[in-house]
C-alpha positions as CSV (number, residue, x, y, z in Angstrom):
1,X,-10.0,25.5,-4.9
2,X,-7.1,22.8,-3.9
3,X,-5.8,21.6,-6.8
4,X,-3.6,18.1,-7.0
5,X,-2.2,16.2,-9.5
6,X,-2.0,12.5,-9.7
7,X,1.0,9.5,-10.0
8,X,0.0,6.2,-10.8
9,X,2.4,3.6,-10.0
10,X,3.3,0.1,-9.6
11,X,6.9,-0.3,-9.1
12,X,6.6,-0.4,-5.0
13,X,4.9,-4.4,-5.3
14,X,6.8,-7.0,-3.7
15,X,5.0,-9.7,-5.0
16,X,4.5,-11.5,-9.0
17,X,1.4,-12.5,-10.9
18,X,2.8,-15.6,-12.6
19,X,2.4,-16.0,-16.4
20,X,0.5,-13.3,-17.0
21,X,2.8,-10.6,-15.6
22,X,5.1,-12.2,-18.5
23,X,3.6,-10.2,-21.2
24,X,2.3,-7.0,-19.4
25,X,2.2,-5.4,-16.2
26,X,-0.7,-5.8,-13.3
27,X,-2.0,-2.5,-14.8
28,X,-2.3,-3.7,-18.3
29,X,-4.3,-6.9,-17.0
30,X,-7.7,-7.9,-18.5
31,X,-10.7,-7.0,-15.5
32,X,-14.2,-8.4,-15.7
33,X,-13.6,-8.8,-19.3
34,X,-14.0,-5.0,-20.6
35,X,-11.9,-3.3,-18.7
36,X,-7.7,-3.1,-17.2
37,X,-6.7,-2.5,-13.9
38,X,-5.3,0.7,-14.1
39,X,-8.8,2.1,-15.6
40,X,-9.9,2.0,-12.0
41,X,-7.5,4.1,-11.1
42,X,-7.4,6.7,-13.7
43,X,-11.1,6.8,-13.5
44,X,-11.1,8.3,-10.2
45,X,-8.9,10.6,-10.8
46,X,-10.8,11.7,-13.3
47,X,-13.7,11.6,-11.8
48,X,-11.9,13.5,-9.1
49,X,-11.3,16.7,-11.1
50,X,-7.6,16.0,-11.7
51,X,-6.7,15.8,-15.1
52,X,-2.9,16.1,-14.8
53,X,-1.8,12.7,-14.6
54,X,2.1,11.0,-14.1
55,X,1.8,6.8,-14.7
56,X,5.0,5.0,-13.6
57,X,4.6,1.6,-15.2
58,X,7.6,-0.2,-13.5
59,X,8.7,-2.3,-17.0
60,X,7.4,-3.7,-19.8
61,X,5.3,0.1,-20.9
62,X,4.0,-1.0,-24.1
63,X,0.9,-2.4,-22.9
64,X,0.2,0.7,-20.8
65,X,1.2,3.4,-23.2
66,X,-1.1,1.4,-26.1
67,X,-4.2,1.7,-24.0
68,X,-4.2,5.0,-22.1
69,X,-3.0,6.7,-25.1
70,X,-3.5,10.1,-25.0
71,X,-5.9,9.8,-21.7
72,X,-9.3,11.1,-24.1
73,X,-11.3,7.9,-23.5
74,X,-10.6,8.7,-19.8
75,X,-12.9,12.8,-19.9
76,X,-10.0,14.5,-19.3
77,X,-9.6,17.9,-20.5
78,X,-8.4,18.0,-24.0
79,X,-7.1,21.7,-23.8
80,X,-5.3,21.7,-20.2
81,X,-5.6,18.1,-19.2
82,X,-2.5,16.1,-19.5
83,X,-1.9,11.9,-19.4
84,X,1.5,11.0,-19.3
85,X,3.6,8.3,-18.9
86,X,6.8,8.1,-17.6
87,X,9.8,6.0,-17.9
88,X,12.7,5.0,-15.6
89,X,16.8,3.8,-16.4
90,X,16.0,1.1,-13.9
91,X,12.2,-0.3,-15.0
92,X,12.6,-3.9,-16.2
93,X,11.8,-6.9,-14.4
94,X,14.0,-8.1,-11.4
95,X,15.8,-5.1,-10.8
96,X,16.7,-4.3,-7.5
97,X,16.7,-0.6,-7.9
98,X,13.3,-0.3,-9.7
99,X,11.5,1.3,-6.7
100,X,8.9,4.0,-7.0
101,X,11.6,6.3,-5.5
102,X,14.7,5.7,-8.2
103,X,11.5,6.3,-11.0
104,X,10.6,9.5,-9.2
105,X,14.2,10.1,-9.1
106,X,14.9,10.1,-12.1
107,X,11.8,12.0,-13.6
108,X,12.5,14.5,-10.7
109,X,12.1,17.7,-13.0
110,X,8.8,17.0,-14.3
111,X,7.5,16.4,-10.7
112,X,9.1,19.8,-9.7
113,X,7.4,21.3,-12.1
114,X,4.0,21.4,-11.8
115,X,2.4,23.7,-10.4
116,X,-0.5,21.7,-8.2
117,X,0.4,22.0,-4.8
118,X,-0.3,18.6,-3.9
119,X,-0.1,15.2,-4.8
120,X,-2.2,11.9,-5.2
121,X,-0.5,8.8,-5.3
122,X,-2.6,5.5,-6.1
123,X,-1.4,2.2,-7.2
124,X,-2.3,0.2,-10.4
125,X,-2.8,-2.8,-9.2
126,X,-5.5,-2.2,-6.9
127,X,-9.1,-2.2,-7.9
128,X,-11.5,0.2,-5.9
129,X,-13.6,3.3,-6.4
130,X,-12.8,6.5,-4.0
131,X,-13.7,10.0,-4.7
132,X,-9.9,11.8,-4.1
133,X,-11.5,15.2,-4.2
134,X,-13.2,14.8,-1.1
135,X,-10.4,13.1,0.4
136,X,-7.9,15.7,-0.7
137,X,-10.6,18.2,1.3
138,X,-10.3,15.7,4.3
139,X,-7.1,16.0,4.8
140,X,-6.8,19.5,4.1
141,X,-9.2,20.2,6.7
142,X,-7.5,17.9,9.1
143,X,-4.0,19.7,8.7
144,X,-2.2,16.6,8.3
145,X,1.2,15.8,6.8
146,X,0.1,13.0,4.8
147,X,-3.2,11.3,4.4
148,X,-3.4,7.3,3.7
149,X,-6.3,5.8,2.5
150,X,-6.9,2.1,4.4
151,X,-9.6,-0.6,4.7
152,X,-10.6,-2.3,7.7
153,X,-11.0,-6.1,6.6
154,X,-11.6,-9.5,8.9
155,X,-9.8,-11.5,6.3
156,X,-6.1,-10.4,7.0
157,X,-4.3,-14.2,7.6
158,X,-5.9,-15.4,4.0
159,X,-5.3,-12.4,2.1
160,X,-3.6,-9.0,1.3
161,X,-0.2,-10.6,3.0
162,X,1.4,-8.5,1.4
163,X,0.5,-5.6,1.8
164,X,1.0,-2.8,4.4
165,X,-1.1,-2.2,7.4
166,X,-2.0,0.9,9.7
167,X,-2.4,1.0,13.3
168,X,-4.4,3.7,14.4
169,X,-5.0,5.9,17.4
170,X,-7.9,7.4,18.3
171,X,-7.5,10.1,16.3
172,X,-7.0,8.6,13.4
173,X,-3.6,8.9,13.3
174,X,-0.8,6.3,12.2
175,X,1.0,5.3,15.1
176,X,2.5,2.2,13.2
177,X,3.3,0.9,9.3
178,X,4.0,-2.7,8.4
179,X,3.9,-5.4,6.3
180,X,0.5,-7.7,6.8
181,X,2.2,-11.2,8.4
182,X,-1.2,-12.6,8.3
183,X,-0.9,-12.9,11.9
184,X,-4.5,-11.2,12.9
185,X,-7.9,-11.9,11.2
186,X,-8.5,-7.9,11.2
187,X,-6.3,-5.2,10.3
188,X,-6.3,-1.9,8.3
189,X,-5.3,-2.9,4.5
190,X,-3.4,0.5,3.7
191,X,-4.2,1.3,-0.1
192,X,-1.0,2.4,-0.9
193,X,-2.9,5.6,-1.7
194,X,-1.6,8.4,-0.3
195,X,-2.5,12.2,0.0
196,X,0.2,15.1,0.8
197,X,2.2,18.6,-0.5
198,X,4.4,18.5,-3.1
199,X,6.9,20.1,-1.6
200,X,6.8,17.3,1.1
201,X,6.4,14.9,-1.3
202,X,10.2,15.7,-3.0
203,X,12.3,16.2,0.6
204,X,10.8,12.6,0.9
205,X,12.0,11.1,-2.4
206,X,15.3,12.8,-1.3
207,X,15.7,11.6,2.2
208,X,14.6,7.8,1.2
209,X,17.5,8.4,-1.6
210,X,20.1,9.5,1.2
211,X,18.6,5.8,3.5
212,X,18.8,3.6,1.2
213,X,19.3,3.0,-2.8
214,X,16.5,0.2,-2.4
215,X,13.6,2.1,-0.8
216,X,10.3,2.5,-1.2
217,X,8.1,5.4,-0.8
218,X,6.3,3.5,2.0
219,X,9.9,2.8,3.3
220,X,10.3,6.6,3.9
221,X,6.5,7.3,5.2
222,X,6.9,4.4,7.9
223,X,10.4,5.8,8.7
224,X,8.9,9.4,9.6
225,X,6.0,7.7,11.2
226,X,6.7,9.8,15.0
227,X,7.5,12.7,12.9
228,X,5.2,13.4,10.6
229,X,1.7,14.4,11.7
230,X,0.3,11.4,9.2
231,X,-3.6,10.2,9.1
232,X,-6.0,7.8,8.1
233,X,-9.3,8.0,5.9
234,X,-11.4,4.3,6.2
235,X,-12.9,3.2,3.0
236,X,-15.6,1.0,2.1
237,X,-16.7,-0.8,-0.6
238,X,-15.2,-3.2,-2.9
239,X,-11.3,-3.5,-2.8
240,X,-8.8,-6.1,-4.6
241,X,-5.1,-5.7,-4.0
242,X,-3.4,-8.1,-7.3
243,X,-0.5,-9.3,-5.5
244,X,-0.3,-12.9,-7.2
245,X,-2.1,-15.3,-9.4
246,X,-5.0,-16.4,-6.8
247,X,-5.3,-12.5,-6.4
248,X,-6.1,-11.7,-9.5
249,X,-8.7,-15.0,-10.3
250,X,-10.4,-14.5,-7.1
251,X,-11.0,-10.3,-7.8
252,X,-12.6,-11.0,-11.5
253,X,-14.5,-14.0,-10.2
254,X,-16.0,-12.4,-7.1
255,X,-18.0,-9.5,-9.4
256,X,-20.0,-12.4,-10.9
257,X,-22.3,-11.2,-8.1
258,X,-24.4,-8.5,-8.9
259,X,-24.1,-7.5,-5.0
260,X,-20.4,-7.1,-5.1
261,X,-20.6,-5.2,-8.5
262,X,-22.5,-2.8,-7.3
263,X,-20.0,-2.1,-4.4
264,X,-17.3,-1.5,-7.1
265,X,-19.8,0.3,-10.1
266,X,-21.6,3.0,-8.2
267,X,-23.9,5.2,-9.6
268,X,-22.6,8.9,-10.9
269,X,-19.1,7.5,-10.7
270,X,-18.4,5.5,-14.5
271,X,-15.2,3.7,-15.2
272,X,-13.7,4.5,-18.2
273,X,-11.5,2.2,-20.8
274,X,-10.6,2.1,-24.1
275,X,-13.5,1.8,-26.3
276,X,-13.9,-1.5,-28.5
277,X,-15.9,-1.3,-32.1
278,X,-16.8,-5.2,-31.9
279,X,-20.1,-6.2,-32.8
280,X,-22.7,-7.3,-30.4
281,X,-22.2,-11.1,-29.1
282,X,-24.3,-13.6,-30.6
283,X,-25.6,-16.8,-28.6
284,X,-26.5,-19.2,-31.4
285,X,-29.4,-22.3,-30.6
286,X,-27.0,-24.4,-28.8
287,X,-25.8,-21.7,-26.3
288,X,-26.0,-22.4,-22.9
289,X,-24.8,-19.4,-20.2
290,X,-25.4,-18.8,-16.7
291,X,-23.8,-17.1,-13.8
292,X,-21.2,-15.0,-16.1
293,X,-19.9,-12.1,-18.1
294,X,-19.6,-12.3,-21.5
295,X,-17.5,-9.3,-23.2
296,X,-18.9,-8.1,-26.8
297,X,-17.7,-9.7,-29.8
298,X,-18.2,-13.4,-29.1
299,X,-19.5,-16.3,-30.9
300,X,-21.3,-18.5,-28.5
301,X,-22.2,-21.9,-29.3
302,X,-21.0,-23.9,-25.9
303,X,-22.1,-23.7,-22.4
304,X,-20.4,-21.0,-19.8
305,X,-20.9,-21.5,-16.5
306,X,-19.9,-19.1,-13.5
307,X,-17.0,-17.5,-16.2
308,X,-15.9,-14.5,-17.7
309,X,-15.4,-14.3,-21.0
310,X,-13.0,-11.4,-23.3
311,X,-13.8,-9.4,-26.2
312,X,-13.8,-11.5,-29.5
313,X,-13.9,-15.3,-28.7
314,X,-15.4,-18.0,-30.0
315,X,-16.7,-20.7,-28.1
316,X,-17.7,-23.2,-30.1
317,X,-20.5,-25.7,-30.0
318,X,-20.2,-28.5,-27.6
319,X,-17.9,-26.8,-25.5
320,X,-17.9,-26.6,-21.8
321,X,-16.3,-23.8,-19.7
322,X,-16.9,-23.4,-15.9
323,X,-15.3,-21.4,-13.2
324,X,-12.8,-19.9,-16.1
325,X,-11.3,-16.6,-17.1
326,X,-11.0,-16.4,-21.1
327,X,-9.0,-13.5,-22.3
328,X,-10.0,-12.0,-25.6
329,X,-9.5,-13.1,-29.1
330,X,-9.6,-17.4,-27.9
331,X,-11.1,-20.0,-29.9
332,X,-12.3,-23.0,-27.7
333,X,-12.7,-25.8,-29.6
334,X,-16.0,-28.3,-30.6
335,X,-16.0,-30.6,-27.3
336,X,-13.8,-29.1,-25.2
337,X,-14.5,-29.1,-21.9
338,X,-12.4,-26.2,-19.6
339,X,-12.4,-25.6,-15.9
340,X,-10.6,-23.6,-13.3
341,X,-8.6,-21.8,-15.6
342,X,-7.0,-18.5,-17.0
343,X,-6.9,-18.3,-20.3
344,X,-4.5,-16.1,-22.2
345,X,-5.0,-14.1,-24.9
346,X,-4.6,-15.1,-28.5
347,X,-5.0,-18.7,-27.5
348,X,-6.5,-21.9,-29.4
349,X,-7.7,-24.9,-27.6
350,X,-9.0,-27.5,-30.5
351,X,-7.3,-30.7,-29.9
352,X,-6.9,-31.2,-26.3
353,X,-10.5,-31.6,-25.3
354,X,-10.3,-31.5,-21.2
355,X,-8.6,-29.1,-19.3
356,X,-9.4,-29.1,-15.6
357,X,-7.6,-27.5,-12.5
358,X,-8.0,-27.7,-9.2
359,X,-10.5,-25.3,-7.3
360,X,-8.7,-24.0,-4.9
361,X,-5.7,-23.8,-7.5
362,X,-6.5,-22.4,-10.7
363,X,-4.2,-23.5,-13.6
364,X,-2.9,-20.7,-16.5
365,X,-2.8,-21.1,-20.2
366,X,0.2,-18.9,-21.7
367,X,-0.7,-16.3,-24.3
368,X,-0.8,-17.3,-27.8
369,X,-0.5,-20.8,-27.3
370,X,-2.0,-24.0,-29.5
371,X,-3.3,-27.2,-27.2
């Protein structure tokens, strides 16, 4: 049997999620209420078979480290199942130098040694579900270099601009690499998910290291583009790529739909996160909800309207929220009335009673504040 161990990383993103990247990275963020980003991720790997796992956080890896603790909550093997996370000289915020190379780099040894012959590499701040097992056997089969996972998507001038794209022959091989200019309605969406040796894997990290002090891994792979032998696998299903503020909104928002959930939680394929002891959530007489997700925990006395709503709040009575993202433990007060919002954790809204954004431009409310 192939065996392959997996890197999690985020450190290649060229974009910023505004106030919430403040307190924790895109992998730490709040999803759909339950769950973070990166559960996603580390749930297909497990679900995958691998069970050695390397997380590159980028900065700020308290938030990470607190929630994948030990990686049990995840199934993976107690006894030769491994979750660890990894740290860099160079990962804090604004720092030229934090690529995913310089972190691989620099945690070189523990990469040389183990003893999985190849490698998965995923991102954290993507949100999709892909069984790597049979995509490690794909490419395998295929004899490639490298395999890259991609989406085909009509949406390419409104979203994922930036992100890479591949241009494919008729083979299925990558003839090109760039960044997404938003130029054409469809393109391939690479994944930044990528399947190859070990062995291949390090003489990259050390020939991007001898190009350039700032490159990324997909520098290097869209360098050696003519000479590696370097495919692609199409996926389908749902995908979200958190590159900024609207990203992020519009990803938790869309899986209100039961359709599009069921694109992203298939059947045989569970997503694991940290477990939460909170009660069930209790809907009092003057609770009004439709359209939304409410997390466990709650006390719901307002109306929620096409929202998503985090462990622990209270929502008290004669309060209105609509089109709004509430992280856990918020209070909104009696009479408030909230829309088009993300709300922060740890926040209290009693005596400012209307908070409304625009639509198409969702406003933010910092983390711990009081309004």
């Amino acid at each position: 049997m192939t065996t392959a161990f997996g890197i999690i990383t985020a450190t290649d993103r060229v974009s910023r999620v505004e106030g919430l990247e403040d307190y924790r990275p895109v992998g730490a963020f709040s999803f759909i209420g339950r769950y973070r980003v990166i559960d996603f991720m580390l749930s297909n790997m497990s679900n995958s078979g691998i069970d050695q796992i390397k997380i590159f956080t980028g900065s700020n890896p308290l938030p990470i480290t607190e929630h994948v603790g030990s990686g049990r909550q995840y199934n993976i093997n107690s006894k030769r199942g491994h979750l660890h996370v990894l740290f860099s000289k160079h990962a804090y915020a604004y720092n030229l130098y934090n690529t995913g190379i310089t972190c691989y780099k620099d945690n070189i040894d523990v990469i040389e040694n183990m003893p999985q012959e190849y490698v998965v590499l995923a991102p954290s701040y993507m949100v999709y579900t892909a069984d790597y097992a049979e995509l490690l056997q794909t490419h395998v089969d295929s004899g490639a270099d490298i395999t890259m996972l991609y989406q085909p998507v009509d949406t390419a001038r409104e979203e994922f601009l930036t992100n890479f794209t591949v241009t494919l022959d008729k083979d299925r091989r990558v003839t090109n690499f760039e960044l997404n200019n938003g130029a054409a309605k469809a393109r391939n969406i690479f994944m930044d998910t990528y399947i190859l040796k070990k062995s291949l894997f390090l003489v990259l990290i050390e020939r991007a290291l001898k190009t350039s002090s700032l490159y990324s891994f997909a520098n290097i792979v869209a360098d050696n583009v003519e000479n590696l032998n370097i495919r692609g696998v199409s996926h389908r299903g749902y995908l979200a790529s958190i590159n900024d503020f609207q990203d992020y909104y519009e990803a938790n928002m869309r899986l209100i739909d039961f359709d599009t959930a069921d694109d992203l939680f298939r059947k045989g394929w569970p997503i694991y996160t940290k477990t939460n002891d909170s009660p069930p959530t209790r809907y009092l007489d003057t609770a009004i909800v439709k359209n939304s997700i409410v997390s466990n925990g709650c006390i719901i006395e307002g109306s929620i309207e096409n929202s998503i709503i985090g462990r622990n709040c209270r929502i008290e009575r004669g309060a209105r929220i609509k089109n709004c993202i509430i992280l856990g433990d918020t209070r909104i007060g009696r009479n408030t009335q909230i829309e088009n919002h993300v709300v922060d954790k740890h926040v209290q809204i009693c005596n400012i009673k209307k908070i409304v954004g625009d639509a198409d431009f969702p406003g933010y409310v910092r983390r711990g504040d009081r309004i």
